[in-house]
VEXZA-438748 format. One record per residue (C-alpha): residue number from 1; residue in three letters; x, y, z. Coordinates in Angstrom, 1 decimal. Layout:
   num   residu     east    north       up
   NUM      Ala        X        Y        Z
...
***
This chain:
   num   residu     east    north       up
     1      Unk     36.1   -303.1     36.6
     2      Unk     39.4   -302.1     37.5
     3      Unk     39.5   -300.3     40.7
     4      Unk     39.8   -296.3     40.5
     5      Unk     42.0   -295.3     43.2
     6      Unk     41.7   -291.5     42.2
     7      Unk     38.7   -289.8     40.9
     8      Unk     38.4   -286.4     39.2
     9      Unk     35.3   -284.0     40.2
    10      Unk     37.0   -281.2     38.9
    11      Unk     35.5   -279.5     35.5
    12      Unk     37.6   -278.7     32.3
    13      Unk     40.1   -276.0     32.7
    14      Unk     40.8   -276.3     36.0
    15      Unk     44.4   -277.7     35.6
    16      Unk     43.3   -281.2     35.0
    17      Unk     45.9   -281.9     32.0
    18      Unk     48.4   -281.0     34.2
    19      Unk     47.4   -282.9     37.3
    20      Unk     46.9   -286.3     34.6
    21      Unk     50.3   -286.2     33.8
    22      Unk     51.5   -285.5     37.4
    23      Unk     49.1   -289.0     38.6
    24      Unk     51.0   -290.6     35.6
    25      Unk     54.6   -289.5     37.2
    26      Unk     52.7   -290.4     40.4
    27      Unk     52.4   -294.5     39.0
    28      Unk     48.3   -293.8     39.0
    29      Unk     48.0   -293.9     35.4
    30      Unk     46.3   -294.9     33.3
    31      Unk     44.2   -291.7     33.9
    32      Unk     40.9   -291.3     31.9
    33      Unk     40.6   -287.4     30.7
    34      Unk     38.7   -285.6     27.6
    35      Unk     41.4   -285.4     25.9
    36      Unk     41.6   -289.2     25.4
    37      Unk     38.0   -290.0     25.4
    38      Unk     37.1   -290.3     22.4
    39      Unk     40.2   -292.0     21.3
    40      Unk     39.2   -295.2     22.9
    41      Unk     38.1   -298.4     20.6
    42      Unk     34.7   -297.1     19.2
    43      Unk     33.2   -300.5     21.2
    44      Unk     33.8   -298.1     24.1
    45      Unk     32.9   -295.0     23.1
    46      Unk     29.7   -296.4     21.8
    47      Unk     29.0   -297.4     25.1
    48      Unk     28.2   -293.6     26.3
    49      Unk     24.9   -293.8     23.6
    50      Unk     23.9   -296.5     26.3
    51      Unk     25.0   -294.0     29.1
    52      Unk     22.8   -291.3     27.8
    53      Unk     19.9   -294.2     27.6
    54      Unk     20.3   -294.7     31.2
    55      Unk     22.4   -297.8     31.7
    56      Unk     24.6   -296.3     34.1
    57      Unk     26.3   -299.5     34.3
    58      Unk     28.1   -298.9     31.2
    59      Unk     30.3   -296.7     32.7
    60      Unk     32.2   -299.7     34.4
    61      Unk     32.9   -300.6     31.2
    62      Unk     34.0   -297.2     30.1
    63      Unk     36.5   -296.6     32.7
    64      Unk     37.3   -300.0     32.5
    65      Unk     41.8   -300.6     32.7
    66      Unk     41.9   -296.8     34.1
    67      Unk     43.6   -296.4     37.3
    68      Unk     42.2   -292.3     38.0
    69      Unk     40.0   -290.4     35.9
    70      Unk     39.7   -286.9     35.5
    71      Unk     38.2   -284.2     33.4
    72      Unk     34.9   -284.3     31.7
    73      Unk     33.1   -286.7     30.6
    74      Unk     34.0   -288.6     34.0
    75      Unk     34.3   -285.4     36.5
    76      Unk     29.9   -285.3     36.3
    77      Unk     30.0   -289.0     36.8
    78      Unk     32.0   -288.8     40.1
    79      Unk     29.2   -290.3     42.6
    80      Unk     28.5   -293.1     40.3
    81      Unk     32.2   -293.9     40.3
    82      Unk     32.7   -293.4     44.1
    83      Unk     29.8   -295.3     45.0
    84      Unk     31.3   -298.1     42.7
    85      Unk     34.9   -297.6     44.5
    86      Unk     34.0   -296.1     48.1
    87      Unk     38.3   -296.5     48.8
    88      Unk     38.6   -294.5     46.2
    89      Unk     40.4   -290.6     46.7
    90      Unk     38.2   -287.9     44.9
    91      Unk     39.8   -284.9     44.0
    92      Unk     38.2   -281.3     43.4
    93      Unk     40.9   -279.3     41.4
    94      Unk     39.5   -275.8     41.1
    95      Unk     40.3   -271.6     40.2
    96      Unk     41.2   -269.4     41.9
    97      Unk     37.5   -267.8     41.6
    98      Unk     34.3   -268.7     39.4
    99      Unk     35.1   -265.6     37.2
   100      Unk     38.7   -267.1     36.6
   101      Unk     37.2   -270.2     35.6
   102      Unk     34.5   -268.7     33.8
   103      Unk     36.8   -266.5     32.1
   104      Unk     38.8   -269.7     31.3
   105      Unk     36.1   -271.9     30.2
   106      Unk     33.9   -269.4     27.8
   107      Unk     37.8   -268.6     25.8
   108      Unk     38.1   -271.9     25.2
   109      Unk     35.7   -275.6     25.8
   110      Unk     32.9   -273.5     25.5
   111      Unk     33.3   -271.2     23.2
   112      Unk     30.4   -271.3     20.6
   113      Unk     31.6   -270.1     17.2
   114      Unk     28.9   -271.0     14.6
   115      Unk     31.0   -272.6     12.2
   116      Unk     32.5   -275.0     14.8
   117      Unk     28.2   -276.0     16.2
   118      Unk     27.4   -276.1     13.3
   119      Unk     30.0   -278.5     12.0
   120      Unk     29.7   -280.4     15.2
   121      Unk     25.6   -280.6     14.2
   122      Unk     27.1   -282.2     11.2
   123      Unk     29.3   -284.6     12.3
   124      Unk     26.8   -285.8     15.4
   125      Unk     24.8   -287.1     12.1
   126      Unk     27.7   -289.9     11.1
   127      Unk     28.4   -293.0     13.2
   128      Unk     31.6   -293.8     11.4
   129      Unk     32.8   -291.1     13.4
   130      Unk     33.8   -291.2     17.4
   131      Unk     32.7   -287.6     17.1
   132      Unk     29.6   -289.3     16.6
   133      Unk     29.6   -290.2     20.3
   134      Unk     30.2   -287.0     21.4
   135      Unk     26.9   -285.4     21.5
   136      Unk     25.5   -288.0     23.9
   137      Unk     28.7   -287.0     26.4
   138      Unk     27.5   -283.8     25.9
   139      Unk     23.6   -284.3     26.8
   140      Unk     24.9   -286.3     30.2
   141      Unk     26.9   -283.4     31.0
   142      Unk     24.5   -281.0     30.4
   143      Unk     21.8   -282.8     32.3
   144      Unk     24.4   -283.2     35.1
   145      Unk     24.3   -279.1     35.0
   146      Unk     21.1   -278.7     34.2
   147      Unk     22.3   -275.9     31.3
   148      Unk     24.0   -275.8     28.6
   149      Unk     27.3   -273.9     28.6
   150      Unk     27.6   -273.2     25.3
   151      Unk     24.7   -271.0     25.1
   152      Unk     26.1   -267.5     25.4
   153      Unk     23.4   -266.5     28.1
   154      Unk     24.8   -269.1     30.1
   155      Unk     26.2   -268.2     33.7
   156      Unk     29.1   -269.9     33.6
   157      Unk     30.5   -268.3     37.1
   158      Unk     27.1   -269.8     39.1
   159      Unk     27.6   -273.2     36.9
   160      Unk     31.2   -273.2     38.5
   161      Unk     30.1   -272.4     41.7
   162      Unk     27.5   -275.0     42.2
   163      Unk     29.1   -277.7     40.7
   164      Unk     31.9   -276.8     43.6
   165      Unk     29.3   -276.9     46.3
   166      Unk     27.6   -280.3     44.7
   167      Unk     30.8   -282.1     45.1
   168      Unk     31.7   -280.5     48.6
   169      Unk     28.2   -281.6     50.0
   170      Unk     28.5   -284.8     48.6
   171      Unk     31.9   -286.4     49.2
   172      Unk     33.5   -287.1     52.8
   173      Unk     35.5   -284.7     54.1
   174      Unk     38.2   -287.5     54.3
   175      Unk     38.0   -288.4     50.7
   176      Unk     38.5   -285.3     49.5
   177      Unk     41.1   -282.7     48.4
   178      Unk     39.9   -279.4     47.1
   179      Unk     43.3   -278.5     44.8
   180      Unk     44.5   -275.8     43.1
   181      Unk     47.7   -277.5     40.4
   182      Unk     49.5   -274.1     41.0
   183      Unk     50.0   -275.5     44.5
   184      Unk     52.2   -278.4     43.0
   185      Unk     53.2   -281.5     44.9
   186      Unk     53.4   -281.2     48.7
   187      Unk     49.5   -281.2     49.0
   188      Unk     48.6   -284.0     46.3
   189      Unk     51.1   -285.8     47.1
   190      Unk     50.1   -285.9     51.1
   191      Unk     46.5   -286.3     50.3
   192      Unk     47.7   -289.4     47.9
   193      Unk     50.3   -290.6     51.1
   194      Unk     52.8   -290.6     48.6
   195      Unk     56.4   -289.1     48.1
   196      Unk     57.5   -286.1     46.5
   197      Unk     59.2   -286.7     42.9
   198      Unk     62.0   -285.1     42.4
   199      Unk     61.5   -283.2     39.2
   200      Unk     58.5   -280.3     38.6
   201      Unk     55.3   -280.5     38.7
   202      Unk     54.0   -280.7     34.8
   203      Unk     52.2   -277.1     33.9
   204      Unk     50.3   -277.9     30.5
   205      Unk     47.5   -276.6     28.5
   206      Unk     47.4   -273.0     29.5
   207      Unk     44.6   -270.7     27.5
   208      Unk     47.5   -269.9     25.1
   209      Unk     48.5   -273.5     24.2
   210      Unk     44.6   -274.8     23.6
   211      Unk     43.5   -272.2     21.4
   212      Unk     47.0   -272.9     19.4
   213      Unk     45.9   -276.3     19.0
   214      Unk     42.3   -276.2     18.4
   215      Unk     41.2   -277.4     15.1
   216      Unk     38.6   -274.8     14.9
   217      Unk     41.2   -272.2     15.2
   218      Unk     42.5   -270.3     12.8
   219      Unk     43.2   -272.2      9.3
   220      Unk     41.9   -275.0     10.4
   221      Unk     38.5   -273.2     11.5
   222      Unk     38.4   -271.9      7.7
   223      Unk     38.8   -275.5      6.3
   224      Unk     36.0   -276.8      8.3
   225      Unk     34.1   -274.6      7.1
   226      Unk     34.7   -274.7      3.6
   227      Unk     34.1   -278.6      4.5
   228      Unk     30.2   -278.0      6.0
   229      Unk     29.6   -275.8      2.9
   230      Unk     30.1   -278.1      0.0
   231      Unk     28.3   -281.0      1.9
   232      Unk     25.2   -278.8      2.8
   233      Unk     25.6   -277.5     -1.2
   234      Unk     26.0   -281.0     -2.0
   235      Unk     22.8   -282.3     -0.4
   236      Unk     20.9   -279.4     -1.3
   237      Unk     22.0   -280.2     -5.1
   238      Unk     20.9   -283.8     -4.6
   239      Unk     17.3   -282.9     -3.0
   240      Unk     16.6   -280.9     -5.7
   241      Unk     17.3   -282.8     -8.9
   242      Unk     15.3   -285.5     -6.9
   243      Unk     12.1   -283.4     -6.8
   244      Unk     12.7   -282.1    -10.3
   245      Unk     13.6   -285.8    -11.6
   246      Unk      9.9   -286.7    -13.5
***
């Protein structure tokens, strides 16, 4: 396995698309995040049904050729990764509160509209799809949280809060930088013992900019939909002229 010099404990929307391009500028690329995870060959991303098995050792081949990783699915993997590089720098990037974050979190990766599960419930039934693979990242993370954050009566706030206090308590002091991306270079860049670029730090994927892109929103939403309703008519259609075929 290649050796992680930077690993991500932080959760989704806490600035993590940012601080992956900032690690790239930084030469620590390349940086494993969500938004590429499922963009990998599918003999990767098949490996995470072996994850959610329990071969833990998979993940070495997951996050194989990576240099840092951040995001989910590998922010709820942090000790595994650690344990397998103990040199490695672990960084917590966090809001400014839980209800922030919460705030954040419930507009956007966890929002729950029903046409978007219940696509999702659709496509978790084809392996010719890497969206396929998807559900078993989502069981690990959920079992990592021990909730599912989708589920409107979810406490997203508290699931924020003790995540933070999971990775504080677990990680040496040393090998850790709590970070907020609004505070730019100077602090990353000392906890990394590395200089300053010259240029800004990247600010990406605000609230505004994900929901402008998601291809639930919006049209997009509306042809999924209309998508999930002629294959459910479709089987229905085949089930019953098989029980009315003599």
């Amino acid at each position: 396995m290649t050796e992680l010099k930077v690993i991500g404990a932080g959760l989704g929307r806490t600035g993590t698309t940012s601080l992956k391009v900032a690690l790239e500028i930084l030469g620590l690329g390349p940086v494993h995040h969500m938004s590429n995870a499922l963009q990998q060959p599918r003999s990767v991303v098949k490996l995470w049904e072996r994850v959610a098995r329990g071969e833990e050792e998979m993940l070495q081949r997951i996050f194989q050729g990576h240099v840092s990783t951040l995001d989910y699915p590998g922010c709820v993997h942090f000790e595994a990764l650690l344990r397998w590089n103990p040199d490695a720098k672990v960084v917590l990037t966090v809001r400014s509160s839980p209800q922030e974050w919460a705030c954040s979190a419930r507009a956007t990766i966890f929002s729950s509209p029903w046409s978007k599960q219940l696509l999702l419930r659709l496509l978790f039934l084809l392996p010719l799809t890497n969206l396929y693979y998807l559900q078993f990242i989502q069981q690990l993370s959920f079992a990592k949280h021990g909730a599912n954050p989708f589920r409107p009566d979810c406490d997203l706030a508290d699931l924020y809060t003790r995540w933070v206090e999971h990775v504080v308590a677990t990680v040496p002091p040393q090998q850790l930088l709590i970070y907020e991306v609004k505070d730019g270079w100077e602090p990353l860049c000392k906890f990394l013992n590395l200089p300053v670029p010259e240029r800004p730090f990247p600010a990406l994927n605000t609230g505004r900019e994900y929901r402008k892109r998601n291809m639930f929103a919006k049209t997009g939403r509306l042809v999924c939909l209309t998508v999930v309703i002629t294959v459910v008519a479709m089987v229905a259609l085949g089930l019953a002229f098989g029980l009315h075929r003599p």
